[in-house]
C-alpha positions as CSV (number, residue, x, y, z in Angstrom):
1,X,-0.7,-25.1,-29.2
2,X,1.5,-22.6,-31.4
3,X,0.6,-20.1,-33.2
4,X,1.7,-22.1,-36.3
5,X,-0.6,-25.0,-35.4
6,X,-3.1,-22.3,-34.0
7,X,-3.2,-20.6,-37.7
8,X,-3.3,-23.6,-39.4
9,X,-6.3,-25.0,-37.9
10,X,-8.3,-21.9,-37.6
11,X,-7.8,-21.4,-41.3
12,X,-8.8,-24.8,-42.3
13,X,-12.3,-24.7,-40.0
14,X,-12.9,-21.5,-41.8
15,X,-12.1,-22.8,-45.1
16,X,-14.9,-25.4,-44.5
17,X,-17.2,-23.2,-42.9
18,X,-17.3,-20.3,-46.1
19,X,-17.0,-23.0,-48.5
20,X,-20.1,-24.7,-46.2
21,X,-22.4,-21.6,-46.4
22,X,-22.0,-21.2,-50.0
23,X,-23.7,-24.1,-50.7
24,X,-26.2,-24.4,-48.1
25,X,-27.4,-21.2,-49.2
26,X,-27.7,-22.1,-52.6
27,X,-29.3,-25.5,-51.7
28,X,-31.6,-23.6,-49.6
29,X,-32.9,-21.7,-52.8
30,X,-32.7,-24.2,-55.6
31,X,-32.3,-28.0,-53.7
32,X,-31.8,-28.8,-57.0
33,X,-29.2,-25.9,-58.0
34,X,-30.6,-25.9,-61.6
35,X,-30.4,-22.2,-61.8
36,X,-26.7,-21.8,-61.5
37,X,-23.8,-22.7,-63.4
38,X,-20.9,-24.6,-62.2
39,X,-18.5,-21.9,-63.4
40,X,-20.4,-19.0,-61.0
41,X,-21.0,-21.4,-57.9
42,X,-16.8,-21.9,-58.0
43,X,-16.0,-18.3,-58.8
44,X,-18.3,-17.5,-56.1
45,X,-17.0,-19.8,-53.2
46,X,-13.5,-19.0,-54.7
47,X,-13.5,-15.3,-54.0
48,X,-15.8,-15.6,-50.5
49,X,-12.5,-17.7,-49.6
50,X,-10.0,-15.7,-50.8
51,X,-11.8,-11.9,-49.1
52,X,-12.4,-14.1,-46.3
53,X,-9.1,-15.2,-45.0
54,X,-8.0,-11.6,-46.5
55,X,-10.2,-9.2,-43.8
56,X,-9.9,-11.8,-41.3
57,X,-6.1,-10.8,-41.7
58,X,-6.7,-7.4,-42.1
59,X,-8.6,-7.6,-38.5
60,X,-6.1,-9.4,-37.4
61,X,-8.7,-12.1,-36.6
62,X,-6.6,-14.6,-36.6
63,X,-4.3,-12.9,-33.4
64,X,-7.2,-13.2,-30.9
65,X,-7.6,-15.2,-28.4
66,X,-11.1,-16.3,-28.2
67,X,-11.5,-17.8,-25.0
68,X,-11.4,-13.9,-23.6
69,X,-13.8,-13.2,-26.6
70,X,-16.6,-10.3,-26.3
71,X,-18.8,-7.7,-28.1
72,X,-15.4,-6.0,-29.7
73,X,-14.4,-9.2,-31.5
74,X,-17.7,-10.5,-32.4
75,X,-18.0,-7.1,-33.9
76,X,-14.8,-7.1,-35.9
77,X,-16.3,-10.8,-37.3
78,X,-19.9,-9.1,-38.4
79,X,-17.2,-6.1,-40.6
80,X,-14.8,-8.5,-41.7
81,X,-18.0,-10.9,-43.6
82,X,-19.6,-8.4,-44.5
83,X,-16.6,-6.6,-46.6
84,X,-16.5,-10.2,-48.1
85,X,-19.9,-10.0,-49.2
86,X,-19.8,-6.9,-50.9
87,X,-16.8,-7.9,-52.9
88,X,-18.4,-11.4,-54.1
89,X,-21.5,-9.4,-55.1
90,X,-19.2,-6.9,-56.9
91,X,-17.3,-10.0,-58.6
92,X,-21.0,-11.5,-59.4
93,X,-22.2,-8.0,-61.4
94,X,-18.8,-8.1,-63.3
95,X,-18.6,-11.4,-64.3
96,X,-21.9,-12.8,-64.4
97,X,-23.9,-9.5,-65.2
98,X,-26.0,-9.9,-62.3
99,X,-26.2,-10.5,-58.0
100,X,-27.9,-13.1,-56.6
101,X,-28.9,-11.3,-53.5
102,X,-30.7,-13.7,-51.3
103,X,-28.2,-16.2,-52.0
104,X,-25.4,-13.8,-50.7
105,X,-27.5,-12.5,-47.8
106,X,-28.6,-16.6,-46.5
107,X,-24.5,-16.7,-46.8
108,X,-23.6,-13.9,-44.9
109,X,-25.9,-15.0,-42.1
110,X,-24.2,-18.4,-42.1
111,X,-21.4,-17.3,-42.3
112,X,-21.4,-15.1,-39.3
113,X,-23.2,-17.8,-37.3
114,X,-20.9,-20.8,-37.9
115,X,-17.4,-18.6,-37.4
116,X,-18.9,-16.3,-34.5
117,X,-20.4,-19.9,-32.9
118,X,-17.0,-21.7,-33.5
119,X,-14.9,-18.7,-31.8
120,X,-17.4,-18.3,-28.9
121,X,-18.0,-21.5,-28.3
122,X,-14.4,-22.0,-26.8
123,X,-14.8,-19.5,-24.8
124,X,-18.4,-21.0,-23.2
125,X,-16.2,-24.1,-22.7
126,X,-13.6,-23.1,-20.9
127,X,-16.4,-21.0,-18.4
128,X,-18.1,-23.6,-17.8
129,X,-16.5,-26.1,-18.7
130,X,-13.2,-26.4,-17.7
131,X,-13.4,-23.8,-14.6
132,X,-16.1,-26.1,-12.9
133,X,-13.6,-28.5,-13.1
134,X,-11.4,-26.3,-10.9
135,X,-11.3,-25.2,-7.3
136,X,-12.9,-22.1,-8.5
137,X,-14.5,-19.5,-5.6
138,X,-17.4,-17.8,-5.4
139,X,-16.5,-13.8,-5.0
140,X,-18.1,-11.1,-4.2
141,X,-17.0,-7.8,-5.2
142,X,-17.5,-4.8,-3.6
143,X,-17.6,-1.8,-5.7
144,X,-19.3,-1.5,-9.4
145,X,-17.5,1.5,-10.3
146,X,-14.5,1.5,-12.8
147,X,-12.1,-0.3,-10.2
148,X,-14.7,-2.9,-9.5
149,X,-15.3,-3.6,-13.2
150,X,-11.7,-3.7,-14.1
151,X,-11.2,-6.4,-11.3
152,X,-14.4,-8.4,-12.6
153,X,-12.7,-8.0,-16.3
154,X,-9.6,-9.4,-14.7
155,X,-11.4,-12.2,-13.1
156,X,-13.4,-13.4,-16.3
157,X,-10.6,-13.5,-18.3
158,X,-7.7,-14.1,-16.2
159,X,-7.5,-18.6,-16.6
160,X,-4.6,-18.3,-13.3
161,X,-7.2,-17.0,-11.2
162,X,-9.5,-19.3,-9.1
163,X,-11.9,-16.5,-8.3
164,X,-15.5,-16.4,-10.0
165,X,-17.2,-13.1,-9.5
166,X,-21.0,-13.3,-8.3
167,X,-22.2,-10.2,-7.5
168,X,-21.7,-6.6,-7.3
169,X,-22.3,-4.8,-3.9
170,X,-22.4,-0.7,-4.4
171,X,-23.8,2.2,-2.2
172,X,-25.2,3.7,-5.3
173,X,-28.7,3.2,-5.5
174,X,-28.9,4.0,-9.3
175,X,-26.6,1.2,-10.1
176,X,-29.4,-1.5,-8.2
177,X,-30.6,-4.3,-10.1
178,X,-28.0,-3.1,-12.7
179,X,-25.7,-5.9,-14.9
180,X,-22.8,-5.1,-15.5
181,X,-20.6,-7.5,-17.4
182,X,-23.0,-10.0,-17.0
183,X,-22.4,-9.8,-12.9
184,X,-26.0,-8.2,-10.8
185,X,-25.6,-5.2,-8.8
186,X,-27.3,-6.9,-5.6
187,X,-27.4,-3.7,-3.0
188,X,-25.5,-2.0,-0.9
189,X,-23.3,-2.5,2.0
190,X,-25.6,-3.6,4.3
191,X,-26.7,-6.3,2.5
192,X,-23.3,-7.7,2.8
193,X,-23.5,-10.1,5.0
194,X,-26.9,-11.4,3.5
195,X,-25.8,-11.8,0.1
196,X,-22.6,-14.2,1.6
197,X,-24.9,-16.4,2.8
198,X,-27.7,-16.9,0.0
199,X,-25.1,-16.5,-2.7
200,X,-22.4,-19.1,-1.1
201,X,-19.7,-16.3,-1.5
202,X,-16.6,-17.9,-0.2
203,X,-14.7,-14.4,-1.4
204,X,-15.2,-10.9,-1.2
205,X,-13.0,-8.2,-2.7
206,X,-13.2,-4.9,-1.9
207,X,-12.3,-2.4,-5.0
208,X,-12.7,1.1,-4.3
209,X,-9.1,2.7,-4.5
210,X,-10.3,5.7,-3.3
211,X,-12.5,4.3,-0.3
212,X,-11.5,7.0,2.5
213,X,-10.6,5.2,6.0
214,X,-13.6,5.2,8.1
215,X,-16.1,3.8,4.8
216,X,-13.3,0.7,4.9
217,X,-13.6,0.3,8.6
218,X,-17.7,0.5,8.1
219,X,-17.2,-2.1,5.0
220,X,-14.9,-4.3,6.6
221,X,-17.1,-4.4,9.9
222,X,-19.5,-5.9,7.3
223,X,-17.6,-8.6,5.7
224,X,-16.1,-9.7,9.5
225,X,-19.6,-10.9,10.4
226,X,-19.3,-13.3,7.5
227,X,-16.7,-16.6,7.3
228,X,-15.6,-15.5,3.5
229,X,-12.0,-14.5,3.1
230,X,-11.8,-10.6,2.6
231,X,-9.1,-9.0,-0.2
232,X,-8.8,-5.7,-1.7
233,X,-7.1,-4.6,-5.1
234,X,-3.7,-2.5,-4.8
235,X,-3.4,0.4,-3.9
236,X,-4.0,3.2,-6.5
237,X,-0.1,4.2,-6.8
238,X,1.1,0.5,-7.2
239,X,-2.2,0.4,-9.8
240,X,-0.5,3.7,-11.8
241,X,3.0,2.8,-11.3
242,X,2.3,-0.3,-12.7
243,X,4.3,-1.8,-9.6
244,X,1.5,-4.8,-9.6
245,X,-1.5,-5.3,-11.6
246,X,-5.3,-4.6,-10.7
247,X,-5.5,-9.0,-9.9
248,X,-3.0,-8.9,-7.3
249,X,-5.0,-8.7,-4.8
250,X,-3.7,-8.4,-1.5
251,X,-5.2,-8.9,2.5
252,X,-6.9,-6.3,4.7
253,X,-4.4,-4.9,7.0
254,X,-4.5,-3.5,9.9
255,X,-3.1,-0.1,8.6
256,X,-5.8,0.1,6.5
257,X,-8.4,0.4,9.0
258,X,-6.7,3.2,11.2
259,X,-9.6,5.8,10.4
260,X,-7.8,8.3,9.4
261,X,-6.3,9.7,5.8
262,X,-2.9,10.1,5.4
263,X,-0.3,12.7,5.5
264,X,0.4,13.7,2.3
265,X,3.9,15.5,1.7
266,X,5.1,19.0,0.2
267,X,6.9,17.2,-2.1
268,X,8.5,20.7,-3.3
269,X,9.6,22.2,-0.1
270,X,11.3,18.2,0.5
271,X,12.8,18.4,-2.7
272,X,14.6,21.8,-2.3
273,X,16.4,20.2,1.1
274,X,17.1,17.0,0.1
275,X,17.9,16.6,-3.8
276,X,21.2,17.0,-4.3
277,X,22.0,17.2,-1.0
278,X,24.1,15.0,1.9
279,X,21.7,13.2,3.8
280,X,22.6,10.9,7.1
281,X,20.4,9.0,9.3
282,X,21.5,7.6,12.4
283,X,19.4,4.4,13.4
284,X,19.4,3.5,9.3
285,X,19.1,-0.1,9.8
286,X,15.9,0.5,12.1
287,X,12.3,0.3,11.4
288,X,11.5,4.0,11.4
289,X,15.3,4.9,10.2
290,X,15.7,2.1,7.3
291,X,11.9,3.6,5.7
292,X,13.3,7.6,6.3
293,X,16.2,6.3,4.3
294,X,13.9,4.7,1.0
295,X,11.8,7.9,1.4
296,X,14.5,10.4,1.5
297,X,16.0,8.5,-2.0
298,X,13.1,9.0,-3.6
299,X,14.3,12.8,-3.9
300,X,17.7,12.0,-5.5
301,X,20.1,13.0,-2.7
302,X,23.6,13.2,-4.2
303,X,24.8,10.7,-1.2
304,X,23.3,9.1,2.1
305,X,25.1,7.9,4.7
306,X,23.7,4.9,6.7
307,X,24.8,4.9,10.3
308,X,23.5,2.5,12.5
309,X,25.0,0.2,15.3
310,X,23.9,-3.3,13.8
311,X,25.9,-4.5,11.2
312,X,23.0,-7.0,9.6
313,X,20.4,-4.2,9.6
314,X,22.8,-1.6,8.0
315,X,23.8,-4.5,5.4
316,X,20.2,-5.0,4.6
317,X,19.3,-1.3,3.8
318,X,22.8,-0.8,1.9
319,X,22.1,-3.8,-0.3
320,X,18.3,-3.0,-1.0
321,X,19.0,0.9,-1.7
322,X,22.2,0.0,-3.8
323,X,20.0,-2.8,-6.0
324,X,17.7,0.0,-6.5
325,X,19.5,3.0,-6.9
326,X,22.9,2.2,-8.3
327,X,24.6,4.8,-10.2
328,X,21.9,7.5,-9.3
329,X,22.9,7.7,-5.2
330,X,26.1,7.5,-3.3
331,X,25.1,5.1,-0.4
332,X,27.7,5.1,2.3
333,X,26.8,2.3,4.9
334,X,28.7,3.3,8.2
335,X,28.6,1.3,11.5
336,X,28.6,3.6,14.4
337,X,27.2,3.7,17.8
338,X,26.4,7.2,19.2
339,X,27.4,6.9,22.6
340,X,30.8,6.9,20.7
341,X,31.2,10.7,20.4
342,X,34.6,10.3,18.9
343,X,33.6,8.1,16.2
344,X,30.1,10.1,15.7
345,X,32.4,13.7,15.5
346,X,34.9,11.7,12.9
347,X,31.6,10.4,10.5
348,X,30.5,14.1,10.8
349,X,33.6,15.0,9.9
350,X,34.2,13.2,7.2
351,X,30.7,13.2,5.3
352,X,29.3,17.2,6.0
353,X,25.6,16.3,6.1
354,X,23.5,18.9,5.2
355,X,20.6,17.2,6.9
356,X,20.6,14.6,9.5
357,X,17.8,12.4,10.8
358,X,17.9,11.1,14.0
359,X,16.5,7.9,14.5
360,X,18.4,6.1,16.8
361,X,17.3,5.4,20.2
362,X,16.1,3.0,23.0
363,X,12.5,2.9,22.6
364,X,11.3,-0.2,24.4
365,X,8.3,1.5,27.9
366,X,9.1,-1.8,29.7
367,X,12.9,-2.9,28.9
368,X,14.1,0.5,29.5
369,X,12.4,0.3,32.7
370,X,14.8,-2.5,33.6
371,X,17.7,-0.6,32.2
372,X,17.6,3.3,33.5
373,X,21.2,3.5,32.9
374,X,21.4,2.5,29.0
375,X,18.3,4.4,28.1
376,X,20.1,7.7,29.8
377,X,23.6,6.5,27.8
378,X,21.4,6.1,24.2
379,X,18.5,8.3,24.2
380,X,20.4,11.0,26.3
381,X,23.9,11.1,26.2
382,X,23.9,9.7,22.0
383,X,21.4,12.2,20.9
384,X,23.8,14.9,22.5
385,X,26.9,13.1,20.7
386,X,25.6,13.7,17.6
387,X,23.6,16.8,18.3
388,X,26.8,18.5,19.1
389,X,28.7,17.2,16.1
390,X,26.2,18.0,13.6
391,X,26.8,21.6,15.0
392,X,30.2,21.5,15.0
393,X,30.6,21.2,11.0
394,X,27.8,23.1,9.8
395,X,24.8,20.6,10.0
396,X,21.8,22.6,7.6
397,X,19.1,21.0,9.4
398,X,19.1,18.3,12.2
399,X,15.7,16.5,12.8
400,X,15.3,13.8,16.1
401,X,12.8,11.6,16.1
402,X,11.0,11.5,20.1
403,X,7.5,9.8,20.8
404,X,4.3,10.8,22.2
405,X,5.4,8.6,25.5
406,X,7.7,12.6,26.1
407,X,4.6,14.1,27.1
408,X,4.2,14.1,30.8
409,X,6.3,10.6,31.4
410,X,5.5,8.3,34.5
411,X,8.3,6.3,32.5
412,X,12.1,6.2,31.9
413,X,11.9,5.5,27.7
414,X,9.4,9.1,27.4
415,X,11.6,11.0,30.2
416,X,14.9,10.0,28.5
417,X,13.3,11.3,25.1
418,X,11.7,14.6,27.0
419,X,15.5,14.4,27.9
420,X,16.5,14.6,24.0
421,X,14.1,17.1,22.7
422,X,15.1,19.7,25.7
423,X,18.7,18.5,24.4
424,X,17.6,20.2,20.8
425,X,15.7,23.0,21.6
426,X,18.3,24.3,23.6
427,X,21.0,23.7,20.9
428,X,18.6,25.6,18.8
429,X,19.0,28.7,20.6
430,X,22.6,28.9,20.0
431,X,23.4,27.1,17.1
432,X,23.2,27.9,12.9
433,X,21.7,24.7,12.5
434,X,18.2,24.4,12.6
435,X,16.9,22.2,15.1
436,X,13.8,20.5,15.2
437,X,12.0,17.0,16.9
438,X,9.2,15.3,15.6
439,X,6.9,13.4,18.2
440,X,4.3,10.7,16.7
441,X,2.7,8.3,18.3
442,X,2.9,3.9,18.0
443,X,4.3,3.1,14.6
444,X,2.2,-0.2,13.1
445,X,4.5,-2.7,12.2
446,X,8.0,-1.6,13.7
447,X,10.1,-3.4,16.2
448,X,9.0,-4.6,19.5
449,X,5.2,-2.1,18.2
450,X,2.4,-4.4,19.2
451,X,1.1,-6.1,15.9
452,X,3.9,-8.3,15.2
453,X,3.5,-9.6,19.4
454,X,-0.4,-9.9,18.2
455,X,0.5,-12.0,15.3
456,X,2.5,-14.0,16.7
457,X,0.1,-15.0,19.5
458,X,-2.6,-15.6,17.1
459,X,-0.1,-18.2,14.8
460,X,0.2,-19.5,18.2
461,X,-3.7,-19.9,18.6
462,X,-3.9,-17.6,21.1
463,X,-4.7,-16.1,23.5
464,X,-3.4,-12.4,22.6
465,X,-2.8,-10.6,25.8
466,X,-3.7,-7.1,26.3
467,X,-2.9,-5.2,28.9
468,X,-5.9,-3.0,29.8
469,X,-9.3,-2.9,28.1
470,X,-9.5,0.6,28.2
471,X,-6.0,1.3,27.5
472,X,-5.1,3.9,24.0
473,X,-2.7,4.4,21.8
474,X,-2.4,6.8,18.9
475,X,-1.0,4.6,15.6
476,X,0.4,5.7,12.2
477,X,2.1,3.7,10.0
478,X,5.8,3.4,9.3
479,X,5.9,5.2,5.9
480,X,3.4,7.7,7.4
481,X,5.7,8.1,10.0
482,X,8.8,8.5,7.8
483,X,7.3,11.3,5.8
484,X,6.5,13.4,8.8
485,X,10.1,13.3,10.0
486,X,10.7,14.3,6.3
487,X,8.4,17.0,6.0
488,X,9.6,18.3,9.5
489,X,13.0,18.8,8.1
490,X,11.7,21.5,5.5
491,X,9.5,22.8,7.4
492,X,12.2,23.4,10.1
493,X,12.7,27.0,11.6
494,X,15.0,26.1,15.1
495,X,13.7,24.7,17.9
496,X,10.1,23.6,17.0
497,X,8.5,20.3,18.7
498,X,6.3,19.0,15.5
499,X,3.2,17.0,16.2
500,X,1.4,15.1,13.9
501,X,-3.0,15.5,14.1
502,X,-3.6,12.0,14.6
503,X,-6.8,11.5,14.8
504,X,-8.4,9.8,17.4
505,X,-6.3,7.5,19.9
506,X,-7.2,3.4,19.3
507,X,-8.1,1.0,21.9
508,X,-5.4,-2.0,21.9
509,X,-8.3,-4.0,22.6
510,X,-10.0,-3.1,19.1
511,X,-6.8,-3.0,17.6
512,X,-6.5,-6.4,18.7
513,X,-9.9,-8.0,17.4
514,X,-9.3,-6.0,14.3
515,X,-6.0,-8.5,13.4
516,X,-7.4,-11.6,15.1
517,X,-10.6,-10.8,12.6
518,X,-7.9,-10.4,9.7
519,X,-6.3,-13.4,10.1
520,X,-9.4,-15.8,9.6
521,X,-10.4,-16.2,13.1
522,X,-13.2,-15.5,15.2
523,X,-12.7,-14.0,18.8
524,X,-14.1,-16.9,20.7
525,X,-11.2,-19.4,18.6
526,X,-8.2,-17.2,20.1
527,X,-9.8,-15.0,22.7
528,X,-8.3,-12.2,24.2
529,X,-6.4,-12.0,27.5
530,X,-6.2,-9.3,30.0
531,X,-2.5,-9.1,32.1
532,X,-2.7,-5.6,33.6
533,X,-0.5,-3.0,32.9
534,X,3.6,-3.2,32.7
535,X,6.0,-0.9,34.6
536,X,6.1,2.7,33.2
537,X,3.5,2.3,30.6
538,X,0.3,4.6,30.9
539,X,-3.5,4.0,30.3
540,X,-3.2,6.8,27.1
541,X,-1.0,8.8,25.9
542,X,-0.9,12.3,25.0
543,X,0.9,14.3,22.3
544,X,1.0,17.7,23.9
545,X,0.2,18.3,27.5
546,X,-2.0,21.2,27.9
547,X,0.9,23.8,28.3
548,X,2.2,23.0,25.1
549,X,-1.0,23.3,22.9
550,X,-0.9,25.1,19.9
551,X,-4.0,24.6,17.8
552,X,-2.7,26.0,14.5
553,X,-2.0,23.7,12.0
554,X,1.9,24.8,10.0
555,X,1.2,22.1,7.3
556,X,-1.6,19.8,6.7
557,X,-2.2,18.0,10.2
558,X,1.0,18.9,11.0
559,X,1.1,21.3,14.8
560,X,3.6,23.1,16.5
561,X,4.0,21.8,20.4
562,X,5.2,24.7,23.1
563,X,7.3,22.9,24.9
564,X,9.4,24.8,27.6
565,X,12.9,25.4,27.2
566,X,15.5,24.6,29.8
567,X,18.9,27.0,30.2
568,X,22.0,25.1,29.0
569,X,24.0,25.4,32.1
570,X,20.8,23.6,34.0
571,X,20.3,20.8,31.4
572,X,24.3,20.3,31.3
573,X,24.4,20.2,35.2
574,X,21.4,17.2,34.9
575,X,22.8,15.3,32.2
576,X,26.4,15.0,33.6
577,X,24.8,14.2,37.0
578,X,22.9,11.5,35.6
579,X,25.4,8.8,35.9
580,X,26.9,9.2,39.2
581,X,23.1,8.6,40.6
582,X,21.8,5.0,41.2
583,X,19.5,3.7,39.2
584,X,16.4,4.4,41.6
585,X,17.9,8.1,42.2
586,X,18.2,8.2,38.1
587,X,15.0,6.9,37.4
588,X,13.4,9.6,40.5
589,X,14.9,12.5,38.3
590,X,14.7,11.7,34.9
591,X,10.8,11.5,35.5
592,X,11.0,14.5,37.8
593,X,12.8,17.1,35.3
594,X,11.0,15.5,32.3
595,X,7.2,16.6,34.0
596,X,8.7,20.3,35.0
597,X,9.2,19.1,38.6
598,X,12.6,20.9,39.6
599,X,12.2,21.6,42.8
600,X,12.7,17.9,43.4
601,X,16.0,18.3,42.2
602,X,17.2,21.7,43.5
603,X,20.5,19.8,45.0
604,X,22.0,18.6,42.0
605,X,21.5,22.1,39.9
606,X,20.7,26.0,40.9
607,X,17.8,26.7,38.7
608,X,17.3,30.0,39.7
């Protein structure tokens, strides 16, 4: 209906319904209406009309939409007829000498129950009406606090959603037994899976922006043992940004339940490096590089230069960063590779960075078993390309990227990076440029990581293969990941290994029954395989071996690794050496120099 139509017929009904509870009232204290005059009966019902329709206007009652009714408009009713009232017993005194109270009063008592009862009674119908008639679910929200109300609020009034809330469950035992917006308070957590059942809770949202990591994990352990589908509301930024609204609910992921709080960032120290600034990153079209690149323009560098070797993943970064930061950023998309030294030295060249990220690599344990040889020619033999360029012209600050897989590597991918960061902390010791590498462990999400190989066996019904049962993995996600490479580059000195605290190491095995539990299956529907473990990979990993430990923290769960330094002439000697060798006698070194082990290797270098 239009607002036109809308108007129209609310004015009419209320027409009939002040004109109505004139003379019922008057009928009610005289059936006979002997006692007043036909002049003062019309010039009463005459001016109710007219105040009527004119504080109904002035409350804009006529604007609302009553099927989201409450207390604030039922409120605004009880002024507006009452203001009407006064002014008809005002009009009575002045033109009749006198007020026929009880007639007004029995009016103004009709009054509000025949408008409020045919604006609220709209709303009753389309709850239970018109909702019953719809596939509407049972929820159960998790949460009574201000986030948990504002989604129930949401729910209630929002006709689009097909989600009914129940129940409140909270870990405040003051709020027990509690109503809040009509919704009970039925307990707390543990009575989660109990209140499913006898409740017929078919949803559960959890809303508690600021639930720390482990209480999720706890609440989520919870809601797995039931069969209801488990949300939760956005995240607080996307809430305050107003990038999505407190309704758009979204699933449990598995970087939600990683147990551990975020990084945060020194946005001010970032900012000083980076706005204004010329920023490239090598591997842009990557997982890891494409996020540093959406972080990094958050700070308003005056240009960023996208080098990568795939021309489809550097066309999809250009085009999103251009649609979003057009006219504010210069966004150079370059195609590169950085075996090429010539080309890397002429993009140097040409663009005079003032901070490069170094994201591009071979990162695959098992492929790069297979293929010794291009692991030495791209983590290696690329990372010195453009190491050596970016001191060539002047690089400010020049941050690589390496793993935890560096740390004492039975495997070619974490010898070649051991490789790269010995690469820049020698460069460091002779160079302006500050150089720096940043090792992290898995990243959630990122290519040929383990959750999209999960997910994709579980679309599959299963089984999803593990490789050990006991086997560990330390896990950030992407953006996490991202902002410690970003916050490495200010905190940069020359030569520092940064390490990220993360927390405790996962089991794939959880990791994996987390995601099968997150997709709406139970273990015994997919199940979960066990294939042993593939070449080169390790049971755990580490992030400093115990030479290179140093407990104090330089930024908020941020550490500085120890790692040993090797002379230039030696490391030179190696790398050149490197591709002469066979590919057994490559991979024999790499993991032989890369665990301290010269003495194996006393024939290809003095290292005296």
């Amino acid at each position: 209906m239009t607002y036109g139509k809308r108007l129209t017929v609310l004015a009419l009904l209320d027409s009939v319904i002040v004109l109505s509870s004139v003379y019922f009232s008057y009928f009610i204290l005289n059936p006979e209406l002997q006692i007043f005059k036909i002049p003062m009966l019309l010039t009463t019902s005459l001016t109710l009309l007219i105040c009527h329709h004119l504080f109904f206007s002035i409350y804009k009652l006529y604007n609302k939409a009553w099927e989201y009714a409450s207390v604030g408009e039922l409120v605004a009713i009880v002024k507006a007829v009452t203001f009407t009232i006064i002014v008809t017993a005002i009009m009575q005194k002045a033109g009749f000498g006198n007020i026929y109270v009880r007639a007004l009063m029995i009016t103004w008592m009709i009054h509000v129950l025949l408008i409020g009862g045919s604006r609220f009674s709209w709303r009753m119908f389309r709850d239970n009406i018109i909702n019953k008639q719809q596939n509407i679910k049972r929820t159960l929200i998790i949460g009574a606090g201000a986030g948990g109300t504002l989604v129930a609020r949401q729910l209630l009034h929002n006709q689009d959603v097909e989600l009914k809330p129940v129940a409140f469950i909270d870990d405040d035992p003051k709020k027990f037994r509690l109503d809040i917006l009509g919704i009970p308070v039925v307990g707390d957590s543990r009575r989660i899976a109990n209140t499913v059942e006898k409740l017929n809770i078919e949803n559960i949202v959890i809303a508690i922006p600021s639930l720390a990591k482990r209480e999720l994990n706890r609440i989520f352990d919870e809601c797995a043992k039931t069969k209801a589908k488990t949300q939760i509301i956005p995240k607080i930024e996307d809430l305050m940004t107003g990038k999505i609204s407190v309704n758009q609910f979204r699933e449990v992921q598995v970087e939600d339940l990683l147990g551990r709080e975020p990084v945060e960032l020194d946005i001010g120290s970032i900012s000083e490096k980076v706005s204004g600034k010329t920023v490239l990153v090598t591997g842009a079209g990557g997982s890891i590089g494409s996020e540093i690149c959406r972080q990094i323009c958050k700070f308003n560098p005056r240009k960023i230069v996208l080098v990568g070797h795939g021309e489809n993943s550097i066309y999809q970064i250009d085009m999103e960063l251009r649609n979003k930061y057009r006219g504010q950023i210069e966004i150079v998309p370059v195609i590169g590779d950085i075996q090429d030294r010539n080309r890397i030295f002429e993009i140097m060249e040409q663009h005079s960075p003032f901070v490069v990220y170094h994201a591009a690599a071979h990162k695959h344990v098992p492929m790069m078993e297979y293929n010794p040889r291009e692991a030495v020619k791209n983590n290696i033999f690329g990372t010195r390309n453009v190491a050596e360029a970016a001191d060539t012209f002047g690089v400010h600050t020049f941050v690589m990227i390496s793993s935890d897989k560096a740390v004492n590597p039975p495997n070619v991918m974490g010898a070649t990076k051991r490789f790269a960061e010995m690469i820049i902390q020698s460069m460091a010791t002779r160079s302006q440029t500050k150089f720096v590498a940043v090792r992290f462990g898995n990243v959630l999400g990122s290519r040929g990581s383990v959750i999209p190989l999960f997910k994709k066996q579980i679309q599959a019904g299963g089984p999803v293969t593990v490789t050990h049962e006991e086997m560990t993995r330390y896990f950030m996600t992407i953006p996490e990941a991202s902002r410690l490479v970003i916050q490495a580059g200010s905190l940069a000195r020359g030569g520092e290994v940064f390490v990220l605290d993360m927390g405790e190491p996962v089991k794939i095995v959880d990791l994996a029954k987390n995601l099968i539990k997150l997709s709406g299956y139970t273990l015994e529907e997919i199940g979960i395989r066990f294939t042993g473990l593939r070449p080169g990979e390790k049971m755990y990993e580490e992030l400093l071996n115990e030479n290179e430990v140093h407990p104090e923290q330089v930024f908020e769960k941020i550490h500085i690794g120890k790692a040993k330094v090797v002379h230039a002439d030696v490391l030179r000697k190696l790398i050149d050496s490197l591709l002469d060798m066979s590919e057994q006698e490559m991979h024999d070194t790499l993991i032989n120099v890369a665990n301290n082990r010269f003495e194996s290797v006393r024939a290809l270098v003095d290292v005296n």
